[in-house]
Each structure stands twice: as C-alpha cells, then as structure tokens.
N, C-alpha and C positions, 0 to 999 in steps of 0.2 A: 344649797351652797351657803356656807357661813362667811359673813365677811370679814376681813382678815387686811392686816396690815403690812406693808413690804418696807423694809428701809434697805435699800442698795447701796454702795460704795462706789465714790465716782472712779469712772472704768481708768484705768493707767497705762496711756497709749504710750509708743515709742516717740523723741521726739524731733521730729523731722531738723534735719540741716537746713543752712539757706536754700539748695538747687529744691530741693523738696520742697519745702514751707510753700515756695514761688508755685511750685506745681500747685500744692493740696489749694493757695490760695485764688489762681486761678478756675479751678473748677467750681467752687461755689457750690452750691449743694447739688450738682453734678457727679453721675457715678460714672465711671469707667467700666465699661461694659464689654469685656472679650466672647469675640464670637470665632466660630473657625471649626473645620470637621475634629470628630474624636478621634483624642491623640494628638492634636498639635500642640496638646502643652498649657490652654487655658486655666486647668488648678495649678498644679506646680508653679507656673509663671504668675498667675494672681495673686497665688500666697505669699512670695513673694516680693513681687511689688507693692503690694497693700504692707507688707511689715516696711518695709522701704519708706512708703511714704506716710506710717500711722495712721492706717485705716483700716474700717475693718473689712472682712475677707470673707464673702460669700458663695457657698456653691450651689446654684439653681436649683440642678439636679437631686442635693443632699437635703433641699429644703420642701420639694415634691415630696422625697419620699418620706421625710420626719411627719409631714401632711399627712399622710396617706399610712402611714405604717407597714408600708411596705417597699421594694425595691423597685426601680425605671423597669425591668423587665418585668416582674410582675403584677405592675400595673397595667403597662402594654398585653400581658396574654389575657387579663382578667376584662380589661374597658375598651381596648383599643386604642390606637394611636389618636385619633379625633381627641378623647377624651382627655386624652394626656395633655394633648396643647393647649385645651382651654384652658385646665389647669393650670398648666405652666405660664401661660398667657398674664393670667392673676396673680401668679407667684411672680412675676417679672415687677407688676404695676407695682405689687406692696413692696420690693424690694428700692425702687426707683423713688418711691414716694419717700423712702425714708435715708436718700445719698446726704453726703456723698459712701462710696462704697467700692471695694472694688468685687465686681461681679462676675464668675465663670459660669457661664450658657451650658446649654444643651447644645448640639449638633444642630438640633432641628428648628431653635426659639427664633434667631432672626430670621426664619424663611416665613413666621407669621407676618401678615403688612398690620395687623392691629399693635403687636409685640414693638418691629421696629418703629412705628409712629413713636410708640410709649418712649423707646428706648431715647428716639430723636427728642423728646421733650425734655427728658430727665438724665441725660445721659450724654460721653460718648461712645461711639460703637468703635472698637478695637479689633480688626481680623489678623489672626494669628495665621500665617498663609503657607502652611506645610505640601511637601512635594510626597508623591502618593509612596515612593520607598520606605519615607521616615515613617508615615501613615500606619502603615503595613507592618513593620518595623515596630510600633508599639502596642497597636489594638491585639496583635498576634497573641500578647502578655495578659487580654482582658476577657477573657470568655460570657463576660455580661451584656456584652454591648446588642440588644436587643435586634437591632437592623440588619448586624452583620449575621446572625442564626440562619443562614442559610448554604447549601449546598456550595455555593461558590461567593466566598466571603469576598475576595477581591475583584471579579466581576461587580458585584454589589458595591463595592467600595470607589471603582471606576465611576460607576450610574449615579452615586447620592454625589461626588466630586461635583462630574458634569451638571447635576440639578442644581447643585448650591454654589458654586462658586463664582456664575455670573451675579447671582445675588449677595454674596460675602462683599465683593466685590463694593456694593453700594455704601460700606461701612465708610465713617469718617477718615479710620485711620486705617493703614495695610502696613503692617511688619512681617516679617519671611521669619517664620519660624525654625530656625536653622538647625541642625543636627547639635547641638551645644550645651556648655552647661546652660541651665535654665537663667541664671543673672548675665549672661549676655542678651540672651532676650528680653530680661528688664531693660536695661541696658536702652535697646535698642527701641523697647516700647516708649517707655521716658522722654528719649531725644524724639522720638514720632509726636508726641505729645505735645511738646514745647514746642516742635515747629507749627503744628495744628492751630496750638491755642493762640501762637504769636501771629496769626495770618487776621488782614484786616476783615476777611472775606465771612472768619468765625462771629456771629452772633453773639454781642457780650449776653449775658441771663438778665432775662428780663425782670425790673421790679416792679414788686408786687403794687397791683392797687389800693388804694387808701380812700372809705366812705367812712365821716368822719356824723357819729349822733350825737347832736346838739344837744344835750339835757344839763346844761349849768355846768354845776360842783358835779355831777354824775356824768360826762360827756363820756364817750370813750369810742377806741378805734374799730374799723372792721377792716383788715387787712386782709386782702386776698390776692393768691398766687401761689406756686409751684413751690413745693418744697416746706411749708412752712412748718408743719410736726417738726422738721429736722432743727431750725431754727429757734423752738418752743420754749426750750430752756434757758436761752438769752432773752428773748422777750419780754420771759415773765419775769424773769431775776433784774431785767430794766423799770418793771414799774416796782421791785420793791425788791431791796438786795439780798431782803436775809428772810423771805417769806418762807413758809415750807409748803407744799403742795398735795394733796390728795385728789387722786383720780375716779372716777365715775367712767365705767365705759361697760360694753356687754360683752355676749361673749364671742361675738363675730368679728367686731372692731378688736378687741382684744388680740387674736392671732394674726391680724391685720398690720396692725400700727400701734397698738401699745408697749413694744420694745424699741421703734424708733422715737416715741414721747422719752420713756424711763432713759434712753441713750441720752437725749437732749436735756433733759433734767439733771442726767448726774455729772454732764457737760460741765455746766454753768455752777454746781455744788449747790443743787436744790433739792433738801431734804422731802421725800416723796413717799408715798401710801398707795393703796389702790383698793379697790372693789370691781369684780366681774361679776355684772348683771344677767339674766336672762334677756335673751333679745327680744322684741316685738312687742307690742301695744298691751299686752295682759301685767308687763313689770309694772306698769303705770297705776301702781295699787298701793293700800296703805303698809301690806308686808314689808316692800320692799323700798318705800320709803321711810320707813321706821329702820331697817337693816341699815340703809344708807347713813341715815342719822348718826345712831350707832358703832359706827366703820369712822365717820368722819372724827364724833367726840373722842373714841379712843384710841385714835392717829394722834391726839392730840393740836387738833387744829383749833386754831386763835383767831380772833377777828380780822388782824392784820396778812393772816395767811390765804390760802386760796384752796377752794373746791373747782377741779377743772372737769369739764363736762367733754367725751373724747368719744363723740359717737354721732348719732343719726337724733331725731328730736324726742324722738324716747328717752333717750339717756337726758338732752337737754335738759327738759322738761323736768323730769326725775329728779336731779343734779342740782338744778337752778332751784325749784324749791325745796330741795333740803341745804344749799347755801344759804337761804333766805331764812330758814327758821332755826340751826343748828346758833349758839350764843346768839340769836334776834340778830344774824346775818355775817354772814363770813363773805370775804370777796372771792367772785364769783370769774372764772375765765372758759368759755366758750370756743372749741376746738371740732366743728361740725363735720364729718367723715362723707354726709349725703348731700346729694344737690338740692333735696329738698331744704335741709335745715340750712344752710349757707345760704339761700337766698329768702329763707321765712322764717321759722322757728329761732334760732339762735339769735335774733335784733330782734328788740326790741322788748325784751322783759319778762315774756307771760310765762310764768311756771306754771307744775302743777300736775294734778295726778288727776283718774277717772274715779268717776262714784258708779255703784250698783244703778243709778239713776242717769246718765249720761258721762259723755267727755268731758275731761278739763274741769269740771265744774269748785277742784278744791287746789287752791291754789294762792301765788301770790305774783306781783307786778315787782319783780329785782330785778335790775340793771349788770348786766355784765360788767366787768374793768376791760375786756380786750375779748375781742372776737377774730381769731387767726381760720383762715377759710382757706386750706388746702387744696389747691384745684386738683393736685398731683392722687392725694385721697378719693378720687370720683373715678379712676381709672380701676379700681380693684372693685367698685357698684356691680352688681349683676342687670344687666340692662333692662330688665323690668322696675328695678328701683330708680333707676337715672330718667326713665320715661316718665313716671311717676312724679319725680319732682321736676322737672319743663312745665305738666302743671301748673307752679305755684307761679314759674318763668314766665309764663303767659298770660297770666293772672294780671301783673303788674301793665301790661298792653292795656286788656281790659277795663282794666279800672280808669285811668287816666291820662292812658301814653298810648295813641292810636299809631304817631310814628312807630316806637319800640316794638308794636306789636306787628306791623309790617315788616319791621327789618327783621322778624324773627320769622314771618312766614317766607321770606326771600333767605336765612342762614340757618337753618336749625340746622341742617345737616352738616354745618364746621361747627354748631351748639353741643354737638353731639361726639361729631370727630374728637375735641378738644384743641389746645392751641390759644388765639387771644383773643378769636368768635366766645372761647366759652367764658373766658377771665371779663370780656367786654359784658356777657348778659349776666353773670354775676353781678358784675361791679352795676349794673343799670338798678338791678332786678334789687338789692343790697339800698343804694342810693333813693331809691321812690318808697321803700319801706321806713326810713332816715329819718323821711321829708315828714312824712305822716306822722310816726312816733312823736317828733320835735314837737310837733303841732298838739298832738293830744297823746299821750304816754298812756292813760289809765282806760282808754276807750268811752270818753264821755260823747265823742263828737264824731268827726269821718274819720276815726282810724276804723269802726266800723266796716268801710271802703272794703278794708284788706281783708274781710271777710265775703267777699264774694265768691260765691257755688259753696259756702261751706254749712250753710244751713241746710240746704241737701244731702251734700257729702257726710258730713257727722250721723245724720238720720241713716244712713245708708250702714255709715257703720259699724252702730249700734244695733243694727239689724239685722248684721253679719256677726255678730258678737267679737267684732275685732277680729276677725278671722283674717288674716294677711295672706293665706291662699286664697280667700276667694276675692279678698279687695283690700289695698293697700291705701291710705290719706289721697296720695296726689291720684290712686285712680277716683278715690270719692271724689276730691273735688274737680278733676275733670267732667266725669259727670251734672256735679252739679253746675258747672260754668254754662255745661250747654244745657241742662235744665231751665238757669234760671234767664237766658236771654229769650228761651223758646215759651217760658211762663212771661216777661218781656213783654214777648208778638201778640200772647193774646190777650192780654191788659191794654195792647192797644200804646205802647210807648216806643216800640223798636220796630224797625223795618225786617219782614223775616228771611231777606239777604242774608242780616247782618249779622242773625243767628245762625242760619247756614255758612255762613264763611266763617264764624268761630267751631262750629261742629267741625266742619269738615279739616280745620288745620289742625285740629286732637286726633280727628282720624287719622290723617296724613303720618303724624309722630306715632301713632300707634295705640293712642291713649283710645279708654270704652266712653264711649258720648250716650248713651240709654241707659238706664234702669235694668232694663231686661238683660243687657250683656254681663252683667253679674254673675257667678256662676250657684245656680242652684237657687235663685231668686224666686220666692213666692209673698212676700210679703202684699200687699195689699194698699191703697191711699189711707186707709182708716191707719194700718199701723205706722204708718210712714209720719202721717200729720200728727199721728201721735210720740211717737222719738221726738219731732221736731220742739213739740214744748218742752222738752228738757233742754233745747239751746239757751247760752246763755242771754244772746240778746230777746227774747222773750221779756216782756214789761210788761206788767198788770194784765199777765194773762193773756197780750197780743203778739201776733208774730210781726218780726222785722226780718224784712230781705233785704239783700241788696242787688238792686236790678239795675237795667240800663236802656235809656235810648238810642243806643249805640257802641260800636265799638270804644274805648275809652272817655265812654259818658257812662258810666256809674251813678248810682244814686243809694241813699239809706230811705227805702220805702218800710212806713209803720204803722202797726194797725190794720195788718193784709187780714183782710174776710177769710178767715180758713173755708168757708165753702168755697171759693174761688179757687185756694190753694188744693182739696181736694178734686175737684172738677178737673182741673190740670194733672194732675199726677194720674186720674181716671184716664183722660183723655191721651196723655202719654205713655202709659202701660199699656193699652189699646193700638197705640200707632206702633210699637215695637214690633 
C-alpha cells in the first residue's frame, strides 16, 4: 500500500429553514433511526426527510451489502441469518457513532436488544407503523426480500407482523405509515419529532467528560463521550482556525469511521490528507514509519498543522512518533477508536515503534494538543478487543484505587453494556493516568506504577511474535496482573486472597489469568526471563517489576534476583 494523500471538498448540504435548523439543532449528534417491517416506506421517506432536514441519508441495508459485495439475499443463503445480524449489528454501531444522520433499517435490526441499546444511545428510534394491505401492496413489487421466499409469502408476512410489532412498538416515536405520498409521512415524522423532543421526560444528550493533563505550556484536554468523531472538525478548527490536518489510521478503523472524521473535517473547512495503515502490532515497524513520515511531509504539513492519530494504540503510537519527528514535531491530536487506548495509550505521551529486540523500545515522550475519546466508537470493538482493554481498566484499581477497583467488580457488566457506567471508568481510568503523568511525564519515578503486569505481558508478546490471534496487549497484560501479584505471595508481600480475588475478577470478564492459556504456548522460564531483559525498565542489567502488597498498593520493586523471577514462572508453568 503506497501512502497517498486526499484533499476533499467541504460537502454542500441543503440549507435547512428555521422549523428545520430547530429540529437538526435539537438532535445533537443524534441519528434518526426508522425502523418498521419491509415496505412501510423507511428509504423513500428517509431520503426524503434527511434532504428536508440537510442530512445525510443512509440505507443499512445498502451499506451491508457494499460490505460484503454482495446482496441481503445472498448473504442470507450463503452465512445465514445469525450472521447477517451480527453484521448488521456493527454496521448500526458505525453508523450511530458518526450522526447525526438519518438511518433506514432492515426489518429485522431493532429486534437485536444489542442494536436497540445502540440505537437508544446514539439515536432516535422512528417506527414507520404500516397496516398489512399496504405491506402486501408493496413487497408484492420486490421479489428480493429474502424472508418472504417462501410458499406462502403472506402467511409469513402475518408471523414476522406478530413477532415484531410488539417490539417496533418499544421505538421512541410511532407514525402510521399511511397509503400517501411519501412527504406526508415526512410531514407527519417531523411533527412526531418535535413533539418527542419537546417532552420534558426526553433526556437532554449528555456532555461529554473533561480530564484535564496538567503539563504547563503543554497542558491539554481528554474529552470523552458519545459522538465525538462527529464533532472533530469543530474541535480541532477550535484550537487553531486555519490548521490543516492529516490523518493516521489502518485499515479496519478506516471503513469504520474515517468517513465520519473527513465529514467533520470538511464541516468545519479543514484542509485534510490521510494514510491507511495495516492493522495490528507488526505496522509498528520502521517501514511504515518512514511511509508515514513521508505521506505527512508530502501533505505538506507545517508545525502549526496537525497529525491526527484515528485508531487503536498501534496507529497512536505509530502517528505520535512520526508527529514528534516529521519538522522536530508537528502538533499532534489523539482520536482513540479502542477502549484500550482511550484509557492508556493515547495520555500521556509515549510514542514509538518495535525493534527486532523488543517492544516500544524506539521511540519519543510527545504530548498530544487534544485527545477526543469516542465511547460511541467502542460499540463497533469486536468483543474480544473491548475485553482486552477492561484490562488496562482494572489496572488503574490496582495500582492505587482499591475503591475503583471494587466498584468495577460490583459494574463491569453496565462497563461493558455501555451508557455512563462506561463514560464513568473511562473518565476514572483517564483521570489516575493524568495524575501520574503530571507527576512524572518522562518516567523517572512512579509513573513506572502504570506499568504493572506489563513486564510480563510484553515478554509474552514477543514470544508470540505479536501474533494477535494467539494474544492481544490487554490479554498480555491481564496475564501478567495476575502473574505479578501471585509472584507478590511468594516474595512474601501480598496476602494470597488478594491475588486470588484479582485472578478471579479477569476470569469473571473473560480475560486468560495463566501463561499456559495462551494458545500454542511452549516457551519455557529461560526464554521468558530472557524477553524480559529487553524491557525497558531494565537498569544496569536488573529487573524492575511492579508488584503489590495488596490490591491498590503497588510498588516499583528493583534489582529482582532473576533466579527468584525464574523459580516463579517454573513454579507457575507447573501449577497450570
């Protein structure tokens, strides 16, 4: 992939009247989301409401199949219908992360309860509420409609009514889809709307949290909450009016949320570039930070412009040092897509890429201008990466916050749900990383802390040669969390409760707490202890861990006896 540079043209919406403006300004980065069986009118009436109100107009369905390269039915005969909805489940989240918008469903998307939470977060739900003649009346005209393929289409049509319509039913808003032209049913969605929004009982949209890092003349915001991609291009055009922007992201964020960034960008009249990376921990090389370099100088970016970093901590990490070295440093803006980087990676500074010899080890300490932390982007995760970074969320208990770390073993499951449980362990998890940094930015002293289980975790790996099937960061340093409290018990500093009750709440979320549950793990203590001296805190040839006599009592132990550190990893390859 050669990197290459894009300059867009800001998009030229229609422009809404006063009764309009009042609506579009009402939803806030809120999408209008029509639900209701096939045939009640959802695209027709979308398309036209979204020109109505100068928005844009998306069909669920059309953006499955753009996915997939193929049609809703032959998806369904090829994967089956499970398959389809998880999809579409995902095509919902990224649609929702990046409103406002107005959205036509599938038939089948609010009968997900994952789909409608999403929708409830980002969204209103709209049921278009057609009577079965009209129904009948139109599908008759569609011969694709995958459900109806059967012997008796309007039997079937009766059956899917009865299943979904007590649940359409739970949508915000119900309009009657009437036999009409299709602008009467604007018409009538519109005034549904205004009365909706104008009820005291509607939940205004929640603002975003604000962890604020104290570093002087370098201080800068962590802003986190719902919606923020969408808002991105006002933000940034707020810390500087006439910057121009080049983007860093790979290539999974990419069909995710890179077209709702470039929407908000060309919003605001922010000249913009991009590079699509490969995903996963092997970009983290000098290839493709030389590519980056390269992509940014011939964007023509200026010190006063900005390299924005629009991904998981690979890209960060990536992104942040080649803003740090492109003219001896361009400003740098931080747009984190994973729950792991929104509450570690993205604060606090550390760039940098992997050597043949270890992680991270080539690199530089830059400072973000603004770090915008999407919760709305953590819906389109595949849930082994959301588990992954709870992780780094648990971590911050650990270290110093024995409350935090209780109230996470009494909420993960609304941590995980989403809602203001999750914006709440951000903003914590955000906040104790702040506190640290302020204190020591370059890691002379206890930001060390923030590395605990990762001296483990890194070894592990590099042992896996970054292999993100068999082991992802927050599973490393799951692992090593309850490595290093069970190394801890037998140095004789921690009560082994207290290792046990940190194993077992990784278990509980799902996360691997052993060595052994790696998949395809043979490595050995000798090579283990051996990865280990390539970490960075390694000093004159000694190891530093960070252990604990308790749940958030942490400490930086230095000068660990490697035979003690092998006898332990012996003895816990054993006990697996």
């Amino acid at each position: 992939m050669q990197p290459g540079t894009t300059g867009v043209a800001v998009q030229s919406l229609r422009v809404p009247q006063s009764r309009e403006r009042m609506l579009v300004a009402a939803l806030g980065t809120r999408s209008i989301v029509l639900v209701g069986m096939m045939g009640c009118g959802k695209t027709s009436a979308g398309r036209r409401l979204a020109e109505r109100l100068g928005l844009p107009f998306v069909d669920a369905d059309h953006e499955i199949e753009a996915a997939h390269q193929m049609t809703i039915s032959e998806i369904f005969a090829r994967y089956g219908e499970p398959y389809f909805r998880d999809g579409e489940r995902r095509v919902m989240a990224r649609l929702l992360a990046s409103g406002p918008n107005v959205i036509a469903t599938g038939g089948g998307a609010f009968m997900n309860e994952q789909t409608r939470a999403r929708i409830a977060d980002g969204g209103i739900s709209v049921w278009l509420n057609a009577e079965f003649d009209l129904l009948m009346k139109r599908v008759r005209r569609r011969p694709t409609r995958p459900l109806l393929q059967t012997p008796d289409p309007e039997g079937t049509l009766r059956r899917l009514m009865d299943e979904r319509y007590p649940v359409y039913a739970k949508a915000d808003v119900a309009v009657e889809a009437r036999d009409a032209h299709y602008d009467v049913v604007v018409e009538d969605v519109m005034s549904a709307l205004e009365t909706y929004l104008a009820s005291p009982d509607v939940a205004p949209q929640v603002a975003p949290e604000i962890v604020r890092v104290d570093l002087a003349q370098r201080s800068y915001d962590i802003v986190i909450g719902d919606g923020l991609i969408a808002q991105a291009g006002a933000r940034i055009s707020a810390l500087a009016p006439k910057a121009a922007c080049f983007i860093v992201t790979d290539e999974n964020v990419a069909r995710a949320h890179l077209p709702a960034l470039q929407k908000s960008l060309d919003a605001a009249g922010v000249r913009h570039g991009s590079i699509v990376v490969p995903p996963g921990e092997g970009t983290k090389r000098y290839e493709w930070f030389e590519r980056c370099c390269e992509a940014i100088i011939g964007a023509k970016i200026e010190r006063g412009d900005f390299v924005v970093a629009l991904g998981g901590g690979v890209v960060g990490d990536l992104a942040g040092f080649a803003a740090a070295s492109v003219r001896r440093g361009v400003r740098f803006v931080q747009i984190p897509t994973t729950l792991l980087s929104q509450v570690d990676s993205s604060v606090g500074g550390k760039t940098g890429i992997n050597s043949a010899h270890g992680k991270n080890l080539i690199g530089a300490f830059y400072q973000p201008s603004l770090v915008l932390a999407d919760t709305a982007a953590l819906a389109t995760l595949p849930e082994r990466e959301f588990r992954a970074g709870y992780a780094e969320v648990a971590k911050y208990g650990l270290i110093d916050a024995p409350d935090f770390f209780a109230w996470l073993e009494q909420n993960w499951r609304a941590v995980f749900a989403g809602g203001p449980a999750r914006i709440q362990a951000i903003a914590r998890s955000c906040a104790s990383k702040a506190a640290v940094v302020a204190r020591d930015e370059t890691e002379q002293g206890d930001r060390a802390l923030l590395n605990l289980g990762h001296t483990f975790g890194h070894a592990f790996e590099r042992l896996v040669n970054y292999d993100g099937a068999r082991l992802v960061h927050g599973e490393g340093v799951a692992i090593g969390m309850a490595c290093a409290f069970r190394f801890s018990v037998q140095r004789g500093f921690c009560a082994g409760q207290e290792a046990e009750r940190v194993a077992a709440h990784l278990r509980t979320v799902g996360l691997p707490t052993r060595i052994a549950e790696i998949p395809g793990w043979s490595a050995g203590p000798d090579a283990i202890l051996d990865a280990m001296y390539q970490d960075k805190k390694v000093s004159q040839g000694s190891l530093t861990f960070i252990l604990a006599r308790g749940i958030g009592q942490s400490f930086i132990a230095k000068g660990v006896d490697p035979a003690d550190v092998r006898a332990f990893l012996e003895a816990d390859l054993s006990a697996a």
